[in-house]
LOFI-998350 format. One record per atom (N, C-alpha, C): residue in three letters; x, y, z. Coordinates in Angstrom, 2 decimals. Example, Ala and Ser with C-alpha at 12.3 -4.5 7.8 and 13.67 -1.06 7.14 Angstrom:
% LOFI-998350
LOMAR   r       X       Y       Z
LOMAR ALA   13.19   -5.69    7.80
LOMAR ALA   12.30   -4.50    7.80
LOMAR ALA   13.20   -3.30    7.80
LOMAR SER   12.85   -2.25    7.08
LOMAR SER   13.67   -1.06    7.14
LOMAR SER   12.90    0.03    7.87
% end
This chain:
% LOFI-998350
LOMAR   r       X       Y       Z
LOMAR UNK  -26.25  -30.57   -8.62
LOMAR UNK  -25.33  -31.16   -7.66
LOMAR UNK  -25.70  -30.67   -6.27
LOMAR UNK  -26.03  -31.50   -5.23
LOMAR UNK  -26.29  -31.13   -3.87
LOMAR UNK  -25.29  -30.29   -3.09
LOMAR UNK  -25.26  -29.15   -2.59
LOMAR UNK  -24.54  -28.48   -1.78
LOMAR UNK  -24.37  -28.86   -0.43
LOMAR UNK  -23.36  -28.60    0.10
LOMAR UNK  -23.61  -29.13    1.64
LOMAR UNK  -23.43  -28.35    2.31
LOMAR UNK  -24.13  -28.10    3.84
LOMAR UNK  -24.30  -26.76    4.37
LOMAR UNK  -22.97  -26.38    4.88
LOMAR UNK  -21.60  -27.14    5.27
LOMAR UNK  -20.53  -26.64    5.51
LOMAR UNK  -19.98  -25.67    4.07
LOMAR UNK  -20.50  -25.99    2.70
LOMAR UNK  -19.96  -25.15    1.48
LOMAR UNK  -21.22  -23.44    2.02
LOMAR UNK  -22.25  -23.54    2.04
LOMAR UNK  -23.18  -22.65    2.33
LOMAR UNK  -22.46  -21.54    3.72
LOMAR UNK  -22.05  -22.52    4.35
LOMAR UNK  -21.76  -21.89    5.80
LOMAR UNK  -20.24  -20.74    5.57
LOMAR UNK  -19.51  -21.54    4.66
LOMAR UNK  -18.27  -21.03    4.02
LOMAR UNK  -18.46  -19.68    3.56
LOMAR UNK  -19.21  -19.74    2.28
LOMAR UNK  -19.44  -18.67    1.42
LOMAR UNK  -20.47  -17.55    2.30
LOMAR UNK  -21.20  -18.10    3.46
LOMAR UNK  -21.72  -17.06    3.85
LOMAR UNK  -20.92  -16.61    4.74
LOMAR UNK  -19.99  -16.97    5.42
LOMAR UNK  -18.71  -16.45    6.50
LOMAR UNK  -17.78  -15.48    5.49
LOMAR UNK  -17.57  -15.45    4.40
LOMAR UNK  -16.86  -14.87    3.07
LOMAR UNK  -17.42  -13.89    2.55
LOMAR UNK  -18.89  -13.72    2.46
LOMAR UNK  -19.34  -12.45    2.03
LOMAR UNK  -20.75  -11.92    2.77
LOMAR UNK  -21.06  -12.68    3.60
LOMAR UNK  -22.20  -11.84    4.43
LOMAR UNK  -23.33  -12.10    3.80
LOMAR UNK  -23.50  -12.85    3.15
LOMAR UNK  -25.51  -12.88    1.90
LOMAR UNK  -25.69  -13.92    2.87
LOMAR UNK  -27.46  -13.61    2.73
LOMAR UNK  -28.19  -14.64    3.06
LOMAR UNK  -27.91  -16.13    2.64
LOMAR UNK  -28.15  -17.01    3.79
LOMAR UNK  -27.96  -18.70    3.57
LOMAR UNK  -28.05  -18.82    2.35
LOMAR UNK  -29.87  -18.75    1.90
LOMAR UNK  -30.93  -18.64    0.61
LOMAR UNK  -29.99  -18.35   -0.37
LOMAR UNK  -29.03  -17.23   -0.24
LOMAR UNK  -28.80  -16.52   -1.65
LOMAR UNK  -27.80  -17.15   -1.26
LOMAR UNK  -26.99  -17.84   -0.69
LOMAR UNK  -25.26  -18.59   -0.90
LOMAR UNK  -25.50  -20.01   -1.14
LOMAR UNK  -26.92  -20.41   -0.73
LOMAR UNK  -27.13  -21.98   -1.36
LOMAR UNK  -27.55  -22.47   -2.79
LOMAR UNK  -28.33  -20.86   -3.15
LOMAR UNK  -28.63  -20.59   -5.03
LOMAR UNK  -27.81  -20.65   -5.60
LOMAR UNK  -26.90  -20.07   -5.15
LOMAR UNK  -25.32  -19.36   -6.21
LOMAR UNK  -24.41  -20.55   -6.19
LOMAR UNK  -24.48  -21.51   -4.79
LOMAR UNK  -23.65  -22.62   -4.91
LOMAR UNK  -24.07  -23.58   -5.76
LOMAR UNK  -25.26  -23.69   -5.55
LOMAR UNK  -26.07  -25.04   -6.87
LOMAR UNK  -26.18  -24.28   -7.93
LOMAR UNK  -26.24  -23.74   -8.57
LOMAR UNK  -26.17  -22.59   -9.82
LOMAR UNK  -24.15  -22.86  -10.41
LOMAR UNK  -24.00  -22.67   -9.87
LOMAR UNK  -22.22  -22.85  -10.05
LOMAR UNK  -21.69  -24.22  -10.11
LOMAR UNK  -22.53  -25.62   -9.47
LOMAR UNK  -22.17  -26.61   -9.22
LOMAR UNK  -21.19  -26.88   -7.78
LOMAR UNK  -20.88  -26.28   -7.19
LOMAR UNK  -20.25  -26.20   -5.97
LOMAR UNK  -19.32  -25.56   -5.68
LOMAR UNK  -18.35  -24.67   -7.19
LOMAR UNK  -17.39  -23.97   -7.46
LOMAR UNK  -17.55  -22.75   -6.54
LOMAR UNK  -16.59  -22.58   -5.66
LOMAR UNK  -16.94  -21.52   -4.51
LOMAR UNK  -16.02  -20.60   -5.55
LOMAR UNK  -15.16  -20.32   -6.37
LOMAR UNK  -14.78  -19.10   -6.93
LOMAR UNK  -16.20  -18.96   -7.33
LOMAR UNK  -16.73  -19.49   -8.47
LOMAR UNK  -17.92  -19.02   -9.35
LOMAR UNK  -18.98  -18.57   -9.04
LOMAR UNK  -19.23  -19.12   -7.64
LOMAR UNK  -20.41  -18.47   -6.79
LOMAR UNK  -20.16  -17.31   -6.36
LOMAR UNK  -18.91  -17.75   -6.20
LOMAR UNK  -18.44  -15.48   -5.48
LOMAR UNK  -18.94  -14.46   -6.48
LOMAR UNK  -18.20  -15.22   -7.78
LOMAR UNK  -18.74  -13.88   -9.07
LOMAR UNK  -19.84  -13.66   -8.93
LOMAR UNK  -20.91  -14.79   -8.92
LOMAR UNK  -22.70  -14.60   -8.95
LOMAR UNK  -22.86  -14.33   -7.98
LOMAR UNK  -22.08  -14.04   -6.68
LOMAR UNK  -22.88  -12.86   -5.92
LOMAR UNK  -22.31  -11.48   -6.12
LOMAR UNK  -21.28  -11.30   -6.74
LOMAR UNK  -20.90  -10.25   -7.07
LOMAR UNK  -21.65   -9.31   -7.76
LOMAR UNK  -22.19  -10.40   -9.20
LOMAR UNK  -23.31   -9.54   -9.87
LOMAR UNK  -24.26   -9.70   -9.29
LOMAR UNK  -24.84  -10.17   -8.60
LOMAR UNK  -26.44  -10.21   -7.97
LOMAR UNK  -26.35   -9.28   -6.76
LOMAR UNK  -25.17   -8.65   -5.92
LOMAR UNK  -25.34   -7.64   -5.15
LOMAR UNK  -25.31   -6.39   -5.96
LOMAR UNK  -24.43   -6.02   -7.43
LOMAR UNK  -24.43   -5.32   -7.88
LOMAR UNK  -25.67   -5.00   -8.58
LOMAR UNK  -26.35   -6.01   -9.07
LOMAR UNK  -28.08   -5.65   -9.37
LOMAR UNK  -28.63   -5.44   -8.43
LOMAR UNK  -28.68   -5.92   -7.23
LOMAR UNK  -29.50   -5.50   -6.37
LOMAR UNK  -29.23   -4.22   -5.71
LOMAR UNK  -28.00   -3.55   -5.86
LOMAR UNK  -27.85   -2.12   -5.46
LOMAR UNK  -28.33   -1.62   -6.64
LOMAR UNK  -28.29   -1.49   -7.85
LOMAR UNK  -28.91   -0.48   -8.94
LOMAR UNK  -30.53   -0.93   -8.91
LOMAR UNK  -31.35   -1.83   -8.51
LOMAR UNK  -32.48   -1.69   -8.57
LOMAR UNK  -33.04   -1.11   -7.09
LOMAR UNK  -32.10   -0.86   -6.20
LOMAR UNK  -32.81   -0.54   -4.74
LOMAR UNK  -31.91    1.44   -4.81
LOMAR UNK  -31.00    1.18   -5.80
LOMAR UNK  -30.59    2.65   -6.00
LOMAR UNK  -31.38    3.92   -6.26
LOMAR UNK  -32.94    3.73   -6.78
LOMAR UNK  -34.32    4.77   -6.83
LOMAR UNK  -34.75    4.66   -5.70
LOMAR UNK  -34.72    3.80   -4.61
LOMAR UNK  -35.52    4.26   -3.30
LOMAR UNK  -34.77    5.12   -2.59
LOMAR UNK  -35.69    5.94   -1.80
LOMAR UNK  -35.78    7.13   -0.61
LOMAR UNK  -34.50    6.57    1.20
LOMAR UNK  -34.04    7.13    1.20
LOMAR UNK  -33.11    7.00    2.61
LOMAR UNK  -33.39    7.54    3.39
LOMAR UNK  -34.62    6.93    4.70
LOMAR UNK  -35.40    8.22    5.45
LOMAR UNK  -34.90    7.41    6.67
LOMAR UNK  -33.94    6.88    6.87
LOMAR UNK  -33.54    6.42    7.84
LOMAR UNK  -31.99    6.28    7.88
LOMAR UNK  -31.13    6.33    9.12
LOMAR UNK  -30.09    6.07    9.49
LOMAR UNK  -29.07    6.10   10.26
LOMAR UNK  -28.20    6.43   10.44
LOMAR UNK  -27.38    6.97   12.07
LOMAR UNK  -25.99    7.73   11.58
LOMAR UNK  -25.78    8.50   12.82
LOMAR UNK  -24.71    9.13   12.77
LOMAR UNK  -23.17    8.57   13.60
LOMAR UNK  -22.17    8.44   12.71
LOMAR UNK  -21.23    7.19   13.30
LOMAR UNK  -20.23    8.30   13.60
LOMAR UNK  -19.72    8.38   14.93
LOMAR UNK  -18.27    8.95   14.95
LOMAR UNK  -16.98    8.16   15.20
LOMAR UNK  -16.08    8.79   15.06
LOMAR UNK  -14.84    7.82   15.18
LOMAR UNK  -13.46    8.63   15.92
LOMAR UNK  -13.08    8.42   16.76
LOMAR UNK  -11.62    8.95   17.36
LOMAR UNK  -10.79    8.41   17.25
LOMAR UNK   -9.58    8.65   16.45
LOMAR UNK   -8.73    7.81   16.38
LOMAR UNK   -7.96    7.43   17.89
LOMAR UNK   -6.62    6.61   18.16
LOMAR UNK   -6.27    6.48   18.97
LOMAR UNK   -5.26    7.40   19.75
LOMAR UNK   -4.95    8.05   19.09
LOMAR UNK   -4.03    9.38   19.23
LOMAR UNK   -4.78   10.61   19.43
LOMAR UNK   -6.35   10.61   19.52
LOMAR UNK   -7.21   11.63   19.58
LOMAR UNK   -6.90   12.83   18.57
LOMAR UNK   -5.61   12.75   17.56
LOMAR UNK   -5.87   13.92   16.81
LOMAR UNK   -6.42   13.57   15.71
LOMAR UNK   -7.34   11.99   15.46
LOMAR UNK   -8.05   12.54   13.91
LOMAR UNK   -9.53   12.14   14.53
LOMAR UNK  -10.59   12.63   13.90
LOMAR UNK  -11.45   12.53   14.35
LOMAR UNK  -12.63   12.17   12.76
LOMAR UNK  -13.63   12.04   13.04
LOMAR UNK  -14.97   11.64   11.98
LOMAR UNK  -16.17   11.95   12.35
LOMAR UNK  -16.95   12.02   11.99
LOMAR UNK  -18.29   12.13   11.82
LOMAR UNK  -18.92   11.82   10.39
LOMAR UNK  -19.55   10.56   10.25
LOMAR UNK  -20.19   10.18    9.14
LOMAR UNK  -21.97   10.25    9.20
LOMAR UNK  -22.16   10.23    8.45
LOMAR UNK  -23.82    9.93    8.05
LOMAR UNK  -24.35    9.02    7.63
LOMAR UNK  -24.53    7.89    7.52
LOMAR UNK  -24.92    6.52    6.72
LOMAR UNK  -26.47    6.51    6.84
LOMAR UNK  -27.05    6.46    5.74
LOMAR UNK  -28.29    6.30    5.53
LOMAR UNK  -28.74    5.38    5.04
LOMAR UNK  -29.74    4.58    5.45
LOMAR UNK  -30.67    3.65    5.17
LOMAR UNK  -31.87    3.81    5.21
LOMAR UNK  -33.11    2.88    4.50
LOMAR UNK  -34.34    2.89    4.01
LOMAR UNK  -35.36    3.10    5.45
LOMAR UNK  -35.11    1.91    6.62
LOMAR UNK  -35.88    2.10    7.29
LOMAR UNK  -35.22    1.97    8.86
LOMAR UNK  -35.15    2.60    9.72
LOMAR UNK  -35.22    2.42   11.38
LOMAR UNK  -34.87    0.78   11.63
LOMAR UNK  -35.08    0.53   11.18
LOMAR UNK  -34.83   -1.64   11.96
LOMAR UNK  -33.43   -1.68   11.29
LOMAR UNK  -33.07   -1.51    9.96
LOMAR UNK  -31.54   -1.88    9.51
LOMAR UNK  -30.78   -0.54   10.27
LOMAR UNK  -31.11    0.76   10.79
LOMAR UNK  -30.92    1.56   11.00
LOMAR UNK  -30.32    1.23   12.49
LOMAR UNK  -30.63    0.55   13.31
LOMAR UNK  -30.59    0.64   14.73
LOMAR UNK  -30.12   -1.75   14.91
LOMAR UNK  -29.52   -2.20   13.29
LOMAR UNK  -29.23   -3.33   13.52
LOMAR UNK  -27.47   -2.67   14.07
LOMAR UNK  -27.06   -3.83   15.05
LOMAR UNK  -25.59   -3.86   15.10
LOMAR UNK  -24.77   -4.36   13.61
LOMAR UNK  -25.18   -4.90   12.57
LOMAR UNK  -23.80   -4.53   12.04
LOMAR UNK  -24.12   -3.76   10.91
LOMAR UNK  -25.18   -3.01   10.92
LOMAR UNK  -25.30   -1.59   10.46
LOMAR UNK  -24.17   -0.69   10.88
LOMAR UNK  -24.66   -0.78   12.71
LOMAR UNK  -23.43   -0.07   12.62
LOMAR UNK  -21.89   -0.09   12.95
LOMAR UNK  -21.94   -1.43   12.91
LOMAR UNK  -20.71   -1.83   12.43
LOMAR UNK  -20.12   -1.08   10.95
LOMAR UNK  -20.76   -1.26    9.92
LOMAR UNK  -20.73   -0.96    8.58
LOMAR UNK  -20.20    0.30    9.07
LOMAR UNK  -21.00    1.35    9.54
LOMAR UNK  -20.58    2.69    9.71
LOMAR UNK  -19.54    3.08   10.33
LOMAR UNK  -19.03    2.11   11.50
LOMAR UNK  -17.95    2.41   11.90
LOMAR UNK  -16.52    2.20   10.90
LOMAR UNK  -16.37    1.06   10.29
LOMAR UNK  -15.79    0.75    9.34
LOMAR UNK  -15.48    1.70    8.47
LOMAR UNK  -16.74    2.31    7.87
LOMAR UNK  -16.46    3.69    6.61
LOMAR UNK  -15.47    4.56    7.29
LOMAR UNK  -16.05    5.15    8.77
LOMAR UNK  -15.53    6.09    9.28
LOMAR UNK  -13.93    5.75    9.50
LOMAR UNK  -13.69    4.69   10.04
LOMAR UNK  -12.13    4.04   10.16
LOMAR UNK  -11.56    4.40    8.69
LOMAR UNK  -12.43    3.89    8.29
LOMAR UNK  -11.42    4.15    6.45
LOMAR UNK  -10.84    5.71    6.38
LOMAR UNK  -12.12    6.54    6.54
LOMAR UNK  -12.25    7.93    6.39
LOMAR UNK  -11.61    8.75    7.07
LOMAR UNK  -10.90    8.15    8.24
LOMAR UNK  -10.20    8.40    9.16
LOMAR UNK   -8.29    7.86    8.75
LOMAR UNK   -8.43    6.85    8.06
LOMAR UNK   -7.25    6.56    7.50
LOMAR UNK   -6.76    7.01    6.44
LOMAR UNK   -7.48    7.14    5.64
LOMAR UNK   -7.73    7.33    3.82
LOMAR UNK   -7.30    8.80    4.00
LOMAR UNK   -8.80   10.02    4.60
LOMAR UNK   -8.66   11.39    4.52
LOMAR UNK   -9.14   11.42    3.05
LOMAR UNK  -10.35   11.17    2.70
LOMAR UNK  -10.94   11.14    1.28
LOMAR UNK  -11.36   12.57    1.80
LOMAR UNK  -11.58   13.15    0.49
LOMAR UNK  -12.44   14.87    0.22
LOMAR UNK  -13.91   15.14    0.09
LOMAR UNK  -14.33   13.67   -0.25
LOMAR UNK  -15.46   13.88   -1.18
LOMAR UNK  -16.34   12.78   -0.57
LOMAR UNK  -16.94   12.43   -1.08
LOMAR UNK  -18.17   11.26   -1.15
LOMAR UNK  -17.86   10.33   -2.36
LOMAR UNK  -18.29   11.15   -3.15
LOMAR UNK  -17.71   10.43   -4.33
LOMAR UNK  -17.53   11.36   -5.53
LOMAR UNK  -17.19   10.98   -6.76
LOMAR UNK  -16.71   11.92   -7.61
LOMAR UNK  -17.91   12.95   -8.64
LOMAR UNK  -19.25   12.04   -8.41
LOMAR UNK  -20.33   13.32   -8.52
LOMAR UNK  -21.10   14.71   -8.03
LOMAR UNK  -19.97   14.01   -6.74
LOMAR UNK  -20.37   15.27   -5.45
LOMAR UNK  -19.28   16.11   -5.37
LOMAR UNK  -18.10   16.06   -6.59
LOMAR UNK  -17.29   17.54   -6.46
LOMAR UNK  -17.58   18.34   -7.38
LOMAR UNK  -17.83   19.50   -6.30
LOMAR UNK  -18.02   20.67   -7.09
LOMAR UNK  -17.87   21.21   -8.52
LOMAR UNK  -18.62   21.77   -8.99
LOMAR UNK  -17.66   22.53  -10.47
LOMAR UNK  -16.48   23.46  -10.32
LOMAR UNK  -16.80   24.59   -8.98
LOMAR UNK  -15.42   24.87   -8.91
LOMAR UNK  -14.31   24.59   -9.04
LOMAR UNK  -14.62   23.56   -7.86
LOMAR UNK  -13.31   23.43   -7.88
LOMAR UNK  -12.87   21.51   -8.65
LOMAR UNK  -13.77   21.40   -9.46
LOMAR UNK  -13.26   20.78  -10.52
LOMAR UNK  -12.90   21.55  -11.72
LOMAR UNK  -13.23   23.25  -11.90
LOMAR UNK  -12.80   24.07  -12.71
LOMAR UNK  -11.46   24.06  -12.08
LOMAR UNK  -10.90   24.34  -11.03
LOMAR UNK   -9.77   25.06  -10.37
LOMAR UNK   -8.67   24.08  -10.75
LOMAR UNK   -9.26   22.40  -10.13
LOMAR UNK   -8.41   21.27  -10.54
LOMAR UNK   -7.85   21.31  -12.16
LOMAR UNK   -8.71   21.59  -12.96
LOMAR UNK   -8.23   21.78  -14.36
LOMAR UNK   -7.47   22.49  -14.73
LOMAR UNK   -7.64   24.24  -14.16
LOMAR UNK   -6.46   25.13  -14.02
LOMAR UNK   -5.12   24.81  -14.13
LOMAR UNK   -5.24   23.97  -12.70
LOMAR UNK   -3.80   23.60  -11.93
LOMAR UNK   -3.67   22.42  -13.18
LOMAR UNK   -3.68   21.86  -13.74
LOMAR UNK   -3.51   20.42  -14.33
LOMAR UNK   -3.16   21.11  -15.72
LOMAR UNK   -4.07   22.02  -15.91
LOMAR UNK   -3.48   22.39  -17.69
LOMAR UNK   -2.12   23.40  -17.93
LOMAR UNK   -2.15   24.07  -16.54
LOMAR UNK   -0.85   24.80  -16.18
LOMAR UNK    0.57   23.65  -15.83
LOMAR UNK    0.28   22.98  -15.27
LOMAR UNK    0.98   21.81  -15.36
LOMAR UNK    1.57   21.10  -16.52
LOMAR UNK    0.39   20.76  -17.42
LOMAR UNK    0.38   20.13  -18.51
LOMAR UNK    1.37   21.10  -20.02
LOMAR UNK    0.83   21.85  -19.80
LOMAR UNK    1.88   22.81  -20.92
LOMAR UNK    3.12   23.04  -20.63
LOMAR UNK    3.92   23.06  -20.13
LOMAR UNK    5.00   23.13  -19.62
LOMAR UNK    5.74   21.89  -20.39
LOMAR UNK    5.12   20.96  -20.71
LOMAR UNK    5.67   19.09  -21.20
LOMAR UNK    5.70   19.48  -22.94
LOMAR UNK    5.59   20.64  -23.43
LOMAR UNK    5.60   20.73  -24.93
LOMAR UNK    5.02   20.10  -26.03
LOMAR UNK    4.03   18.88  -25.50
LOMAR UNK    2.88   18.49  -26.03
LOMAR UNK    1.85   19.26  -27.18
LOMAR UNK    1.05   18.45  -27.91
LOMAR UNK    0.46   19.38  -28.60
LOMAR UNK   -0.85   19.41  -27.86
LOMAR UNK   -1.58   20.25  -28.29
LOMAR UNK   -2.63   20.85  -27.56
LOMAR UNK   -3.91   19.25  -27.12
LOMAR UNK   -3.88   18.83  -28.54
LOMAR UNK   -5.03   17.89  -28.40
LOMAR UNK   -4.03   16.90  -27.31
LOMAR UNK   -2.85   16.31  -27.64
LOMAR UNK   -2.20   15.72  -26.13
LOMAR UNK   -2.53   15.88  -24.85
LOMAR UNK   -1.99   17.21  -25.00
LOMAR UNK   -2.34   18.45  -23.27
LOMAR UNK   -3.88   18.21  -22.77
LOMAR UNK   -4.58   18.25  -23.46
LOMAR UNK   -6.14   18.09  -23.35
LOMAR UNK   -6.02   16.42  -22.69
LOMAR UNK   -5.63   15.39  -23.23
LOMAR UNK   -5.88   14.21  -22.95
LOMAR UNK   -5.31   14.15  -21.98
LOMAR UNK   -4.10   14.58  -21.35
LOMAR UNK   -2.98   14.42  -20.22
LOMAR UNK   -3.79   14.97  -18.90
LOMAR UNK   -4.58   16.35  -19.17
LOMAR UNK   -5.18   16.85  -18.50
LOMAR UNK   -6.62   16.15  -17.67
LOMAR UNK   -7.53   15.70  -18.81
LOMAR UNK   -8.19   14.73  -18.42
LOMAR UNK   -8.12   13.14  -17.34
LOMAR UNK   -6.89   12.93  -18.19
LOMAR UNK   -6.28   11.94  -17.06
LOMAR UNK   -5.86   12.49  -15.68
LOMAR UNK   -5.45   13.20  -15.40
LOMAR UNK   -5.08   13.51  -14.25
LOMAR UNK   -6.21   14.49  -13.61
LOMAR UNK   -7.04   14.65  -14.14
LOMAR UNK   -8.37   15.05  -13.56
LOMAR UNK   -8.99   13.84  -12.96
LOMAR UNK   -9.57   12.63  -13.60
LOMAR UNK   -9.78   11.66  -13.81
LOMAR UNK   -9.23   11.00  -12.22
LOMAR UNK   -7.88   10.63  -12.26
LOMAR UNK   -6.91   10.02  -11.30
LOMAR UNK   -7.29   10.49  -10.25
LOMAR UNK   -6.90   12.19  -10.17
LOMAR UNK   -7.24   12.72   -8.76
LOMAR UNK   -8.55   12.77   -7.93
LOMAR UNK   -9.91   12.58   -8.83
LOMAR UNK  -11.03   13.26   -8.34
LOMAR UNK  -11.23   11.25   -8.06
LOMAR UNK  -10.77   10.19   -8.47
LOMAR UNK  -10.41    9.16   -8.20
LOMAR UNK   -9.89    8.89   -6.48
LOMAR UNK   -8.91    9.54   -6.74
LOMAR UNK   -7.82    8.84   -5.77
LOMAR UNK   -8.89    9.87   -4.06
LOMAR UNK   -9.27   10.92   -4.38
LOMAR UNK   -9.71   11.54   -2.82
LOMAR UNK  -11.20   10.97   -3.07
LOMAR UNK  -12.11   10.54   -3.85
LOMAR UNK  -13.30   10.37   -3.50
LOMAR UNK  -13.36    8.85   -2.72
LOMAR UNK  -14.32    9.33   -1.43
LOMAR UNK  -14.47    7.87   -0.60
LOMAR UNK  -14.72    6.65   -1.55
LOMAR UNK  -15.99    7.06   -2.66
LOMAR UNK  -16.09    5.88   -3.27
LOMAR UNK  -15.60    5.01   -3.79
LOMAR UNK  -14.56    5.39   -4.74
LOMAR UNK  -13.91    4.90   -5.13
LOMAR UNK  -12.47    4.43   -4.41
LOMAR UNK  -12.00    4.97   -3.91
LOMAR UNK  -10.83    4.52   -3.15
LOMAR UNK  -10.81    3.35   -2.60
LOMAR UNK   -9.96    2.56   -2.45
LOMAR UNK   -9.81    0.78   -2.04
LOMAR UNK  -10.22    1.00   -0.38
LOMAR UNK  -10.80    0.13   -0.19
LOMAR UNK  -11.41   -0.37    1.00
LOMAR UNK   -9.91   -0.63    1.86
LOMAR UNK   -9.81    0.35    3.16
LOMAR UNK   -8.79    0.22    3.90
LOMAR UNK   -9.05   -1.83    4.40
LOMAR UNK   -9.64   -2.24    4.69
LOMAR UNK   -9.90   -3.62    5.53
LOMAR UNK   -9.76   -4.69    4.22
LOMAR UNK  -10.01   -4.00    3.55
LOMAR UNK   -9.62   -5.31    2.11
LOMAR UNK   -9.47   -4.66    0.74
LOMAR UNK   -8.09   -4.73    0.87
LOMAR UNK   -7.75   -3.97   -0.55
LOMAR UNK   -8.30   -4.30   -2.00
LOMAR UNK   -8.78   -5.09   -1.96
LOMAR UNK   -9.42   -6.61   -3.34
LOMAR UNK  -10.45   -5.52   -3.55
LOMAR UNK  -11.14   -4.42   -2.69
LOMAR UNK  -12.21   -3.85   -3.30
LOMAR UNK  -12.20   -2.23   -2.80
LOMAR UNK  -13.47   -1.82   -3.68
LOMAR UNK  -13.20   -0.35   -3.48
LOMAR UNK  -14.32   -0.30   -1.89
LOMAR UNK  -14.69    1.27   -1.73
LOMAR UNK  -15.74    1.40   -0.49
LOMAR UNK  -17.17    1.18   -0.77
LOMAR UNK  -17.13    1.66   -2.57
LOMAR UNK  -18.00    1.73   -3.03
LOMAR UNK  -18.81   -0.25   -3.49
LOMAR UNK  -17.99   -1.13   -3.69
LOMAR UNK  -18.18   -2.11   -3.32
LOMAR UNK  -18.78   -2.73   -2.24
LOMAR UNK  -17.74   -2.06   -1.47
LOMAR UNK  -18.33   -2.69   -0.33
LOMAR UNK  -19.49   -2.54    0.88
LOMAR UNK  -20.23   -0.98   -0.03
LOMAR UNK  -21.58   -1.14    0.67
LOMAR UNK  -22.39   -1.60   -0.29
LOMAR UNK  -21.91   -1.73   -1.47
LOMAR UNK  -22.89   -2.40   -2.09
LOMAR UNK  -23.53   -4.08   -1.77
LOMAR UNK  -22.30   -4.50   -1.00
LOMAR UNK  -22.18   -5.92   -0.38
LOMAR UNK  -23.40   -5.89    0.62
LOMAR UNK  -22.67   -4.73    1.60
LOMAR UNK  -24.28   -4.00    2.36
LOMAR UNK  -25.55   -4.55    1.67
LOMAR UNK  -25.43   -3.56    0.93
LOMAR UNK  -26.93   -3.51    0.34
LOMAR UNK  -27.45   -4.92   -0.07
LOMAR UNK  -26.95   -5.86   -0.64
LOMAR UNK  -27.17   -7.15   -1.05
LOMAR UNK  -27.42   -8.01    0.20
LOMAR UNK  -26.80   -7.88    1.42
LOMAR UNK  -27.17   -8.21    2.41
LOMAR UNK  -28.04   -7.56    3.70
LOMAR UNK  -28.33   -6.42    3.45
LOMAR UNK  -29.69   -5.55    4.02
LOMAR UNK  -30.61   -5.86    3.15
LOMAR UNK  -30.74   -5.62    2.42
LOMAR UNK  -31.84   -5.72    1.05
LOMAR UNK  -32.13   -4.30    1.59
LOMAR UNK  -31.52   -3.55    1.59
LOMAR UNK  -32.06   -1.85    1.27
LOMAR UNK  -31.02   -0.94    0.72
LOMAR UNK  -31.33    0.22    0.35
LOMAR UNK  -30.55    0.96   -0.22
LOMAR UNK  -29.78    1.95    0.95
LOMAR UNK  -28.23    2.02    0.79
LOMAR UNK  -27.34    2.35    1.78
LOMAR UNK  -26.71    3.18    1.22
LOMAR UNK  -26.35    4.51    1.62
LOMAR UNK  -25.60    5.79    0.97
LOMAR UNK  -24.85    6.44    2.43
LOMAR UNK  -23.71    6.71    1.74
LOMAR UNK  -22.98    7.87    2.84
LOMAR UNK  -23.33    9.19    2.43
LOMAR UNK  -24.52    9.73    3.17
LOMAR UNK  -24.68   11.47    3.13
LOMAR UNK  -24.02   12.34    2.71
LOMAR UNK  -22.72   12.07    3.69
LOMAR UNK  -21.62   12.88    4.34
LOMAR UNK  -20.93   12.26    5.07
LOMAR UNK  -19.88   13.20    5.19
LOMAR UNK  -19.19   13.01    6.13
LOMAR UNK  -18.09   14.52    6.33
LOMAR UNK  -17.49   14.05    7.95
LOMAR UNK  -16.18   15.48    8.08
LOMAR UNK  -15.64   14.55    8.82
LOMAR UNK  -14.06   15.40    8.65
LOMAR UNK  -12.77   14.62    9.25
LOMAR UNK  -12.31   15.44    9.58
LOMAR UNK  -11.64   15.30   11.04
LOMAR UNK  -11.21   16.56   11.65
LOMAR UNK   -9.80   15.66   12.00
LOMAR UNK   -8.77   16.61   11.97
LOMAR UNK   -6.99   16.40   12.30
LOMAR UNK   -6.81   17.60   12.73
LOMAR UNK   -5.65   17.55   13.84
LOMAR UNK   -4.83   18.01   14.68
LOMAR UNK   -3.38   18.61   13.96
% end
């Protein structure tokens, strides 16, 4: 079925992919703009796990002040090479994280980057918690997990819902990045400073 470039023009105003890749997904789908969304959904999500083994020797440092000057940011966003590095809505992208990071007050990066400590310490506090409910042990264990689970959830940037569109997490939404850079995009770091 022929697409027409006002359907192309649509879906690329909606998720940022190349013309190329919103005119595939539309003739692939038959013109169904839900169904094309899914197939770019999975085709940005493959294309972040196959660009997920390359090197990040490029990128910029984004700060952010809030408007009240007492919260502040400093992020790291890294990319593959200097040209996506120094595009404007690169760093757009970066400003965005930082706004989140600035709203949110995430801890982490994401939930592989917390510590053992103090994912030991979190367990502490959670199993001390947890016994108190008179549960049996193998319960307490599962209760504990969950709320390990939830929390190292709820503060990691990655996972946490995208302040600008709740429909997705952060971690989504550089993956959207990435499907539309065609390179691999990681947050370093970051610090958040409050007053």
């Amino acid at each position: 079925m022929p697409v027409s470039s006002d359907q192309v023009k649509r879906l690329r105003q909606l998720t940022g992919a190349s013309m190329m890749l919103c005119k595939k997904v539309l003739e692939e789908s038959g013109g169904d703009m839900d169904n094309a969304m899914a197939l770019l959904k999975k085709s940005s999500e493959a294309l972040a796990a196959k660009k997920n083994e390359r090197r990040t020797g490029a990128g910029i440092i984004e700060s952010y002040i809030h408007g009240n000057s007492r919260v502040g940011v400093l992020l790291e966003l890294r990319c593959e090479t200097d040209f996506v590095a120094r595009n404007a809505e690169f760093k757009s992208l970066a400003h965005d994280i930082a706004l989140h990071i600035a709203g949110m007050s995430p801890a982490h990066v994401s939930n592989k980057s917390v510590s053992d400590e103090l994912r030991e310490e979190a367990r502490h506090l959670f199993i001390t918690e947890s016994e108190n409910l008179g549960k049996s042990p193998e319960m307490t264990a599962k209760i504990v997990e969950g709320k390990l689970e939830a929390h190292f959830r709820d503060t990691s940037l990655m996972s946490q819902q995208f302040i600008k569109d709740q429909t997705i997490t952060v971690e989504e939404f550089i993956k959207r990045a990435i499907a539309h850079f065609g390179e691999k995009i990681e947050v370093a770091r970051f610090v958040r400073y409050e007053l």
